[in-house]
N, CA, C and O atoms as a GROMACS GRO file, in nm:
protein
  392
    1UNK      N    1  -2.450  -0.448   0.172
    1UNK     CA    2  -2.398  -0.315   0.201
    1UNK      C    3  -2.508  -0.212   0.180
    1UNK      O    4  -2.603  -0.224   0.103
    2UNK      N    5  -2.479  -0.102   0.265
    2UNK     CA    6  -2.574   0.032   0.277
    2UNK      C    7  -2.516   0.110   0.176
    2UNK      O    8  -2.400   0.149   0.189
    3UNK      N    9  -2.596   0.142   0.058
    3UNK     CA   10  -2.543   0.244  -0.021
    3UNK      C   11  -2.576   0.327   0.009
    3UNK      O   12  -2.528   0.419  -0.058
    4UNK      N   13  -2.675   0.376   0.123
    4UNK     CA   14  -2.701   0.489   0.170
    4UNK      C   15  -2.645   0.555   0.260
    4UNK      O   16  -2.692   0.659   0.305
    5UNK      N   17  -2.548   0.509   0.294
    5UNK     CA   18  -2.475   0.514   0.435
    5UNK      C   19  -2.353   0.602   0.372
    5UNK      O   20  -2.253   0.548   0.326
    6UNK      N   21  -2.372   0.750   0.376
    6UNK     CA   22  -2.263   0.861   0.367
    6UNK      C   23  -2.159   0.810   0.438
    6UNK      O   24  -2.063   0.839   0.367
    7UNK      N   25  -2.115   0.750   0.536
    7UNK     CA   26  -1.983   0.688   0.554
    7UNK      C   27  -1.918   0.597   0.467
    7UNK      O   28  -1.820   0.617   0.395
    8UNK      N   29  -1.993   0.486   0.486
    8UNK     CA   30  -1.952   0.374   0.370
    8UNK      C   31  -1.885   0.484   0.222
    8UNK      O   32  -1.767   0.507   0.192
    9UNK      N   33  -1.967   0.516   0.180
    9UNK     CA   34  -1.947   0.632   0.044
    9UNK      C   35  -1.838   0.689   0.058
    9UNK      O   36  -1.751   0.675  -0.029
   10UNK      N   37  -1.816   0.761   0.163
   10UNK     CA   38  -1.660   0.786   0.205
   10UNK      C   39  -1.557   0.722   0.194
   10UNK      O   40  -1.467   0.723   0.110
   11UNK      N   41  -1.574   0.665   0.286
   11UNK     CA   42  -1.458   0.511   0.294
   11UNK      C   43  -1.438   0.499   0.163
   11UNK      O   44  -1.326   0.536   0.128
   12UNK      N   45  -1.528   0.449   0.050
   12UNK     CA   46  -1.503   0.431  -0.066
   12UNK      C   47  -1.423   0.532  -0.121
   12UNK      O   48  -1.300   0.524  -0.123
   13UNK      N   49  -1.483   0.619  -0.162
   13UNK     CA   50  -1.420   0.749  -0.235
   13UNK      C   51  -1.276   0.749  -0.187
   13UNK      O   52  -1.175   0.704  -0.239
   14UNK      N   53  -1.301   0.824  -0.048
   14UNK     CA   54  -1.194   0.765   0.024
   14UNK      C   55  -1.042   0.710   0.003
   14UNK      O   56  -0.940   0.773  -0.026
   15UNK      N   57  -1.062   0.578   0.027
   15UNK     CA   58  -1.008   0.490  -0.043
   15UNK      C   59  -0.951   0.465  -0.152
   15UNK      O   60  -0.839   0.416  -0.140
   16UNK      N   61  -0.993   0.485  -0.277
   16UNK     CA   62  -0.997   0.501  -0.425
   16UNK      C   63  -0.906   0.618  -0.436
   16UNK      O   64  -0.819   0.600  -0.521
   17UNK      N   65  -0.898   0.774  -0.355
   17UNK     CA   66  -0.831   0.886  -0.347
   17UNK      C   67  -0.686   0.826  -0.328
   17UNK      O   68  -0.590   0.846  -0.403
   18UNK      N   69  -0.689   0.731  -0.184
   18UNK     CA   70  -0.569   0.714  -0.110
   18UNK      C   71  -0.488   0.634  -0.251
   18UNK      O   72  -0.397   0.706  -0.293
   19UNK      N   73  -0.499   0.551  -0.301
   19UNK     CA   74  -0.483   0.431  -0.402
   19UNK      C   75  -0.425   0.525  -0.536
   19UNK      O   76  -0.326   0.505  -0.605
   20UNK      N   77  -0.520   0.628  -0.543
   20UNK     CA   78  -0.468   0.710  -0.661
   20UNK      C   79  -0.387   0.797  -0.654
   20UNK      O   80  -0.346   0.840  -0.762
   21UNK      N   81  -0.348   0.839  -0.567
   21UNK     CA   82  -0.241   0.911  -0.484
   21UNK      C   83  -0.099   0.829  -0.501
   21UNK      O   84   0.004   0.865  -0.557
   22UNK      N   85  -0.124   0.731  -0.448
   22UNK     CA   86  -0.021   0.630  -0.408
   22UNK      C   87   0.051   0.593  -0.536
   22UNK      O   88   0.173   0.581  -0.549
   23UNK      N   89  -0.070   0.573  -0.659
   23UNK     CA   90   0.018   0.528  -0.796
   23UNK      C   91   0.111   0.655  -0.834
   23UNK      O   92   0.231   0.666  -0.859
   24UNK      N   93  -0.020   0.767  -0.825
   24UNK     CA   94   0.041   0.903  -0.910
   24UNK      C   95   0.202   0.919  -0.793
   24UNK      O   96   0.297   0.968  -0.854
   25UNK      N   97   0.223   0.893  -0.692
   25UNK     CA   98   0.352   0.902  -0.565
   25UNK      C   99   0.458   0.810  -0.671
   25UNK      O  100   0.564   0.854  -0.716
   26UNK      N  101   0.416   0.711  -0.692
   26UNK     CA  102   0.538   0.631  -0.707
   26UNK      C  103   0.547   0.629  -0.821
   26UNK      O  104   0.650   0.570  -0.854
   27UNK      N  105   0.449   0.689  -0.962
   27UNK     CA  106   0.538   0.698  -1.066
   27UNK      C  107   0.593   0.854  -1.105
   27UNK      O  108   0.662   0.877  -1.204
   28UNK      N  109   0.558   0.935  -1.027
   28UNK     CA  110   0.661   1.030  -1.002
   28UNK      C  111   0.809   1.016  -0.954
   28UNK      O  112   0.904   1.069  -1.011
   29UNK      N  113   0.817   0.924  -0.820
   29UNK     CA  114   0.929   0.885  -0.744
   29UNK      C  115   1.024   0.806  -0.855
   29UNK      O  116   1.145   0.824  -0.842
   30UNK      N  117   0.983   0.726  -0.957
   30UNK     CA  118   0.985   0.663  -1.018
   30UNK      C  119   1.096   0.757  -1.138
   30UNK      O  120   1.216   0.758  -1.166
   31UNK      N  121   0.977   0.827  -1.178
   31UNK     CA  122   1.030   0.935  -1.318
   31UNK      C  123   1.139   1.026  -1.261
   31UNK      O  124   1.190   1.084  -1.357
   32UNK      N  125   1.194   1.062  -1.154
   32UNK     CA  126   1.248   1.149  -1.129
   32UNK      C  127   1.387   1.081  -1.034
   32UNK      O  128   1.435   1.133  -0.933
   33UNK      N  129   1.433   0.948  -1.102
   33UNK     CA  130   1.541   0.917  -1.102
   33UNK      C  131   1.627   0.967  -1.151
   33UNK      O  132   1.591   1.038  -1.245
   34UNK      N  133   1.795   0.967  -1.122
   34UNK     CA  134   1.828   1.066  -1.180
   34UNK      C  135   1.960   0.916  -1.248
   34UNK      O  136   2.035   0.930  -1.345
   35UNK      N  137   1.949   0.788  -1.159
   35UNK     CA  138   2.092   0.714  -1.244
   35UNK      C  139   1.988   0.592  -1.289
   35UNK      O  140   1.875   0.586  -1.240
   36UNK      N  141   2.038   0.492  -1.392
   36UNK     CA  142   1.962   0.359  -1.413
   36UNK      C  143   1.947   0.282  -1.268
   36UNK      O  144   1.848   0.242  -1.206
   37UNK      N  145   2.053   0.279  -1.248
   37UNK     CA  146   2.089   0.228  -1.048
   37UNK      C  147   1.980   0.242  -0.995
   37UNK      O  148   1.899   0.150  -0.996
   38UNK      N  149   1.948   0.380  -0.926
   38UNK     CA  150   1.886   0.435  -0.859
   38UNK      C  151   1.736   0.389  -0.896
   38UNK      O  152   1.655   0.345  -0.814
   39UNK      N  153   1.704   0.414  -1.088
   39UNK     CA  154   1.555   0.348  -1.121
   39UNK      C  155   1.528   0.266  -1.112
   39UNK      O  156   1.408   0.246  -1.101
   40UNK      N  157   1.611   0.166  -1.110
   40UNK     CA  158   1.623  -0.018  -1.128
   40UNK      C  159   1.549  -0.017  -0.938
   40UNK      O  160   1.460  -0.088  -0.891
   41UNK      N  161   1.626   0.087  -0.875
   41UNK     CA  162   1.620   0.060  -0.707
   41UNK      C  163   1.462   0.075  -0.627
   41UNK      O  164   1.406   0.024  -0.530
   42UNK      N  165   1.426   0.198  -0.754
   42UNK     CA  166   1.257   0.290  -0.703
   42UNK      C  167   1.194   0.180  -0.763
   42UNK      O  168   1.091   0.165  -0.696
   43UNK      N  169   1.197   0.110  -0.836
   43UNK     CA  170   1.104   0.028  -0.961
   43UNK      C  171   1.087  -0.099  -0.860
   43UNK      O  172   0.978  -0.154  -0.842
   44UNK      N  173   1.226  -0.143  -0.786
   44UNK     CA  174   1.199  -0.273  -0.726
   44UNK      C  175   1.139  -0.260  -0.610
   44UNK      O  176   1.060  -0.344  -0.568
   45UNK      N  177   1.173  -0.139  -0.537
   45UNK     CA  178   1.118  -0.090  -0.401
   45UNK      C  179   0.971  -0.112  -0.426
   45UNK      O  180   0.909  -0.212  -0.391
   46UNK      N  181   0.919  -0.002  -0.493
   46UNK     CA  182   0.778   0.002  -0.559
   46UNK      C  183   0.702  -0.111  -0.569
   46UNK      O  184   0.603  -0.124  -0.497
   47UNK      N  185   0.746  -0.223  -0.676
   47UNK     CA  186   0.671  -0.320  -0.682
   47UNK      C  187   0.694  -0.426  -0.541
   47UNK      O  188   0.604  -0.509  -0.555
   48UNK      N  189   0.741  -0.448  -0.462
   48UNK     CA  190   0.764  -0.494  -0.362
   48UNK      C  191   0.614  -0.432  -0.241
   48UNK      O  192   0.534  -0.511  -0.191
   49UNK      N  193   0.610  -0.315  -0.223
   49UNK     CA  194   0.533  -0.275  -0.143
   49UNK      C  195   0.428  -0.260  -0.208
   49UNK      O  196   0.339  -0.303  -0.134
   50UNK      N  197   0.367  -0.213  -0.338
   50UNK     CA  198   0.239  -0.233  -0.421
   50UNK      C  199   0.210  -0.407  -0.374
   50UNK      O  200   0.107  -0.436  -0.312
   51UNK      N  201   0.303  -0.504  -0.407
   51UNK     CA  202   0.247  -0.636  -0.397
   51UNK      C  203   0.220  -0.641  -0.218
   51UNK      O  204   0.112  -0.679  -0.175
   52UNK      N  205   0.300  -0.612  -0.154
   52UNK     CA  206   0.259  -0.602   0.023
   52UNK      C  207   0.136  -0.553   0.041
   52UNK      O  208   0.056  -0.624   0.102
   53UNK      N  209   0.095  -0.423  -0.006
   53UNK     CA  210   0.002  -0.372  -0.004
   53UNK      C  211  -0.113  -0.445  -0.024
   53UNK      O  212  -0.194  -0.457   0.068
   54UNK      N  213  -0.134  -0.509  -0.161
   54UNK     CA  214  -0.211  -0.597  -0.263
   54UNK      C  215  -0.243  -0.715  -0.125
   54UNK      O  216  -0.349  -0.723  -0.062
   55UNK      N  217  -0.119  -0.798  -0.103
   55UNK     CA  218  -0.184  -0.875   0.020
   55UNK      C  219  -0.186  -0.857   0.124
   55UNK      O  220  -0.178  -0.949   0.205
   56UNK      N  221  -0.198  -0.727   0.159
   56UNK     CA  222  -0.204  -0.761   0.360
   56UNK      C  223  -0.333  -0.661   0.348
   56UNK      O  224  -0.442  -0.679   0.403
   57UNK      N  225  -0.304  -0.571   0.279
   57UNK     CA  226  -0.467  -0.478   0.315
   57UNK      C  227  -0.544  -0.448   0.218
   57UNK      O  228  -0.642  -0.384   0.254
   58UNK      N  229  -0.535  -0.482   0.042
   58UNK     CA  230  -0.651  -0.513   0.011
   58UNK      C  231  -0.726  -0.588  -0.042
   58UNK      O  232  -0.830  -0.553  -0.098
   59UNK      N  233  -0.670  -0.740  -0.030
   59UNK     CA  234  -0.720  -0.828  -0.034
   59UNK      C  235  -0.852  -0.888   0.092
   59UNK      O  236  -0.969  -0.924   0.081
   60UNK      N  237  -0.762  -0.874   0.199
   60UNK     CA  238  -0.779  -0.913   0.324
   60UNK      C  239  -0.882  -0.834   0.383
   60UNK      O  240  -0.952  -0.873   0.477
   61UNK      N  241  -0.890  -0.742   0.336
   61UNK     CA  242  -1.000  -0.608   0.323
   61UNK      C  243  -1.100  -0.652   0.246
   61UNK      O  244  -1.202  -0.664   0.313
   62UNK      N  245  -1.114  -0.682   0.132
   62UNK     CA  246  -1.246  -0.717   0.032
   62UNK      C  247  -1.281  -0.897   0.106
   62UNK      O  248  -1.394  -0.944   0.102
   63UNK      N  249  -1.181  -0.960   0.155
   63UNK     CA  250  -1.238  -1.075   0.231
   63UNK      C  251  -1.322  -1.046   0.319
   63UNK      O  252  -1.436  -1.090   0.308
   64UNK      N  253  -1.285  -0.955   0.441
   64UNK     CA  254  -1.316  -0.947   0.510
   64UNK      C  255  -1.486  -0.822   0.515
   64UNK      O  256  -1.562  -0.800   0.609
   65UNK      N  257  -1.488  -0.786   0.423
   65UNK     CA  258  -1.620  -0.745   0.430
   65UNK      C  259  -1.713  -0.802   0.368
   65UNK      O  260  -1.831  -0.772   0.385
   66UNK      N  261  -1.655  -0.934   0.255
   66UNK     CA  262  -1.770  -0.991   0.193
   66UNK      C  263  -1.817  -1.110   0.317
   66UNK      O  264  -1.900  -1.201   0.310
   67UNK      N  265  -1.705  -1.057   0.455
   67UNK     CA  266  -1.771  -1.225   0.544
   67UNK      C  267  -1.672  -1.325   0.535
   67UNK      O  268  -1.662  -1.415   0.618
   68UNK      N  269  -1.604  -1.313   0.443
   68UNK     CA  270  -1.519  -1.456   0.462
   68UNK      C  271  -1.415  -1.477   0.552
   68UNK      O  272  -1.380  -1.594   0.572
   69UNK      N  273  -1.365  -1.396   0.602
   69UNK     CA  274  -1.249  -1.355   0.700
   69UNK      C  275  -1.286  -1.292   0.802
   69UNK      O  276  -1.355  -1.193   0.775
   70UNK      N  277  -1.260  -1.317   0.939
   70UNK     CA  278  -1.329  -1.218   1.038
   70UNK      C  279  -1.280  -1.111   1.040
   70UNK      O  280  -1.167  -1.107   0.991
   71UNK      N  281  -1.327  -1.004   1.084
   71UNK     CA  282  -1.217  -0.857   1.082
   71UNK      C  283  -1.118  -0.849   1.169
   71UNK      O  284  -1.052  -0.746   1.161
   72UNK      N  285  -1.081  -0.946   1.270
   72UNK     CA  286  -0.993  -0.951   1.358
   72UNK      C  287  -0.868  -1.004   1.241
   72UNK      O  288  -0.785  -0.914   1.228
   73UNK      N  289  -0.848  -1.083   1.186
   73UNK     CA  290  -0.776  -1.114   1.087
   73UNK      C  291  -0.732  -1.017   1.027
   73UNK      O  292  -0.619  -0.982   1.062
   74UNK      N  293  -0.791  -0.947   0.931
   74UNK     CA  294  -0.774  -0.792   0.893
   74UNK      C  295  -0.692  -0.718   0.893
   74UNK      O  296  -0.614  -0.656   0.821
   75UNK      N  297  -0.739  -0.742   1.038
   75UNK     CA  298  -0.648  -0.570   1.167
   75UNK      C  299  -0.499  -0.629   1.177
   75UNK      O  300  -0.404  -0.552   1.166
   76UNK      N  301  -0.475  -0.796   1.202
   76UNK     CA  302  -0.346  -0.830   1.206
   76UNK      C  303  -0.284  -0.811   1.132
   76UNK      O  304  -0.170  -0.770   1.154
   77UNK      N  305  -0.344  -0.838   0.981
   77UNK     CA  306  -0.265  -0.795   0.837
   77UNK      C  307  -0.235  -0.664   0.824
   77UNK      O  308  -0.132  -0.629   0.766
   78UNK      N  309  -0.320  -0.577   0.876
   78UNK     CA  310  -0.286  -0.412   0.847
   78UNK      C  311  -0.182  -0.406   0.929
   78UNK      O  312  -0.070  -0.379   0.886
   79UNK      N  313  -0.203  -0.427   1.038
   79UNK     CA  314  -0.026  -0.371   1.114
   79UNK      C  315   0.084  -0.465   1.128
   79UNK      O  316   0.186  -0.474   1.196
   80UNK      N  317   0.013  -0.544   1.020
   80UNK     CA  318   0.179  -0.659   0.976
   80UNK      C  319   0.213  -0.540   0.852
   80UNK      O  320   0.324  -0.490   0.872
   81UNK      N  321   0.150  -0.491   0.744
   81UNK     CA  322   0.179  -0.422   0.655
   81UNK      C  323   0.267  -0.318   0.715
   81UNK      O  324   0.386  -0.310   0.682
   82UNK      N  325   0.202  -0.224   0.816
   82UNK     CA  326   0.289  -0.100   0.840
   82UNK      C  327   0.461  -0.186   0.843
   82UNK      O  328   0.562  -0.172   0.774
   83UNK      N  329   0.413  -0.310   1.002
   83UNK     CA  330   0.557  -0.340   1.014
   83UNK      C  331   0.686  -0.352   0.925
   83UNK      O  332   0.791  -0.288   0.933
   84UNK      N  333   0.639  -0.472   0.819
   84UNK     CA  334   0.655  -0.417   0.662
   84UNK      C  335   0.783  -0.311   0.617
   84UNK      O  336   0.906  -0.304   0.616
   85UNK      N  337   0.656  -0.232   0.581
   85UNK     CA  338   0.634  -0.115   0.533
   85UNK      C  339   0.778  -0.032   0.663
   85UNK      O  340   0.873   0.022   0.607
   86UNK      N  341   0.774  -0.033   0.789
   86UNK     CA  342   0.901   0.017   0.831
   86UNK      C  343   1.044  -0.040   0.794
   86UNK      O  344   1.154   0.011   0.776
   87UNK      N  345   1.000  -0.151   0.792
   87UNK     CA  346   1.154  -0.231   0.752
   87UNK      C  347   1.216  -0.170   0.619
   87UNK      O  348   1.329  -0.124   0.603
   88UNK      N  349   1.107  -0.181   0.520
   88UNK     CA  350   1.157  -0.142   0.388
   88UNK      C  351   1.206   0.003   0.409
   88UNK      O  352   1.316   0.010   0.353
   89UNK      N  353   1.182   0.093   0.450
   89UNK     CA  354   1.206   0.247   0.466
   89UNK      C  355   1.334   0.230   0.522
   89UNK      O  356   1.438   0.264   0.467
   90UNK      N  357   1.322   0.166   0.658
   90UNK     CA  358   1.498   0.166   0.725
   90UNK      C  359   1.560   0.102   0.626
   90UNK      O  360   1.668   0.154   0.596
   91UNK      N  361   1.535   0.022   0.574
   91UNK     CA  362   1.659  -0.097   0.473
   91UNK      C  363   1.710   0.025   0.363
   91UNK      O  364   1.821   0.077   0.362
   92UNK      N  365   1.564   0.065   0.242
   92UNK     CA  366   1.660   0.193   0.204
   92UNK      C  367   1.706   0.304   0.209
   92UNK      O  368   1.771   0.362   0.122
   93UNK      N  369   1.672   0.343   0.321
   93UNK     CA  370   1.731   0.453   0.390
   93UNK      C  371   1.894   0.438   0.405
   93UNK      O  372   1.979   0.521   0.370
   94UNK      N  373   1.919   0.286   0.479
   94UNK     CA  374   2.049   0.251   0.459
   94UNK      C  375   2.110   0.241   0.351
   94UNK      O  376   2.229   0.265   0.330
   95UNK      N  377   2.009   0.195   0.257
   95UNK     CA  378   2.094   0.162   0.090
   95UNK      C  379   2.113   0.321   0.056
   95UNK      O  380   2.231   0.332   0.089
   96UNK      N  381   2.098   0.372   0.038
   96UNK     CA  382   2.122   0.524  -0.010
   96UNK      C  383   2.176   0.595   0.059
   96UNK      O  384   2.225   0.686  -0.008
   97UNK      N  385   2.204   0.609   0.203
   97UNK     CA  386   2.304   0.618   0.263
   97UNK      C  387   2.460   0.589   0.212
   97UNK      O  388   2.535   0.687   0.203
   98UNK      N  389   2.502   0.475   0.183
   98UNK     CA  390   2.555   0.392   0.152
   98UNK      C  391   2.592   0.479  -0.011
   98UNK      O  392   2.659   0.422  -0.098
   0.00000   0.00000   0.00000
């Protein structure tokens, strides 16, 4: 890798921003339950998509730039994640509906 490469550096930083965002998101979402129900519901949601997350884009991500995985692989996992990632939103969208 180019450590000189002001993009790369980005991406990183970047990255690391998006990730820290995402924790500080969900243990807010988290704290600002208002029944046990409801926390038991953010807590399982949460760890469900943290672990999705964990394997479809950044695992598959650190494979794929050390070489071991082609990046075409990658790209399938990232928009298997979104797909994912929609289901769970419609599913509790319905549960709370409900």
């Amino acid at each position: 890798m180019d450590w000189n490469n002001p993009g790369l550096i980005g991406g990183i930083i970047g990255s690391l921003a998006g990730i820290a965002g995402g924790i500080i998101g969900t243990w807010f979402s988290i704290n600002r339950t208002k029944t046990p129900e409801e926390r038991h519901a953010m807590i399982k949601m949460s760890v469900f998509i943290w672990t999705v997350l964990t394997l479809f884009i950044i695992i598959p991500l650190a494979l794929s730039l050390a070489g071991i995985i082609p990046k075409w692989i990658y790209w399938i996992s990232f928009g298997l994640f979104f797909i994912l990632l929609m289901y769970v939103v419609l599913k509790s969208k319905r549960n709370i509906q409900r």
